[in-house]
C-alpha positions in Angstrom: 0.0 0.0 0.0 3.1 2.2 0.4 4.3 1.6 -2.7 1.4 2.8 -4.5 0.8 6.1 -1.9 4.2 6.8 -3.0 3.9 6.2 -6.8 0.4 8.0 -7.1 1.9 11.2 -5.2 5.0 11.0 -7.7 2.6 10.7 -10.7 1.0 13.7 -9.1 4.1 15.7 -8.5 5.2 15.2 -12.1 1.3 16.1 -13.5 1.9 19.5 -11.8 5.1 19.7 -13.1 4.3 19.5 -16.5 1.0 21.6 -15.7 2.8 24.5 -14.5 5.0 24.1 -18.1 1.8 24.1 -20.0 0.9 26.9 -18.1 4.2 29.4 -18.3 4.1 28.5 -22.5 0.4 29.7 -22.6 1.3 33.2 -20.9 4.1 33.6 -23.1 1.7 32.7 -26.2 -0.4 35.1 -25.0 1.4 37.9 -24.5 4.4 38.1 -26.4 3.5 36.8 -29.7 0.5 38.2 -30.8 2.1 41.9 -30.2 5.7 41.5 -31.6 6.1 45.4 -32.4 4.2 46.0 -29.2 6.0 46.5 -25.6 4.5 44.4 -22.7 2.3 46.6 -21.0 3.2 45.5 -16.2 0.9 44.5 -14.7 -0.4 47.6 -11.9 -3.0 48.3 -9.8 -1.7 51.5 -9.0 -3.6 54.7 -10.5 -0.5 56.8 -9.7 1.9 54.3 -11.3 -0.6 54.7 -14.3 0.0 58.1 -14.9 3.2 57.8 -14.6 6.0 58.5 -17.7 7.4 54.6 -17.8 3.4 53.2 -18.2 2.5 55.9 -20.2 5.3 56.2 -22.3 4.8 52.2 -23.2 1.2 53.3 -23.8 2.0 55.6 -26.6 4.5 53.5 -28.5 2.1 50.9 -28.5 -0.3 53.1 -30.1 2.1 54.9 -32.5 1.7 52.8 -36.4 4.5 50.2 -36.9 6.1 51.9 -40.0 6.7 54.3 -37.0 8.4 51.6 -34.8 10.0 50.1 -37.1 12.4 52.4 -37.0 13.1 53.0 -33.2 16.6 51.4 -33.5 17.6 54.7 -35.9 17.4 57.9 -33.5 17.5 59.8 -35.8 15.2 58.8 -38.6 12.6 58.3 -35.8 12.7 61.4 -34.4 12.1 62.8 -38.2 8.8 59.7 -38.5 7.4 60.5 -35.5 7.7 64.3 -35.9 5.9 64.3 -39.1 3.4 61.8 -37.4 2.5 64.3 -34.7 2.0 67.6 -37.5 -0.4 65.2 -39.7 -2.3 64.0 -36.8 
């Protein structure tokens, strides 16, 4: 009767195991994939944190169009994108 205490709680363990994997590729399905030219938006509960320039500054790259940020990695040809971005719109 040991035996099989001891096997079904090691089948168990290893279940979990494989559950929690399951579970951490989901989440990374989830958010990282879908939104490739996107920055990962922390997760806050804090209206003050909101408002603040790191969450808000993610906030408006995300919403800027990717010809825009495609470009980030070029200072200065961003700068000139985003400039003539803002006098359109």
């Amino acid at each position: 009767m040991d035996q099989r205490v001891q096997s079904l709680m090691f089948m168990m363990m290893m279940m979990m195991i494989i559950l929690g994997i399951i579970l951490c590729q989901i989440v990374y399905i989830i958010t990282v994939i879908p939104d490739k030219n996107n920055l990962h938006l922390p997760w806050v509960t804090l209206a003050m944190y909101q408002k603040g320039v790191n969450y808000s500054g993610i906030k408006i790259l995300n919403g800027l169009p990717n010809a825009i940020k495609d470009i980030c990695s070029k200072p200065e040809k961003f700068n000139g994108a985003l400039k003539r971005f803002l006098h359109t719109h």
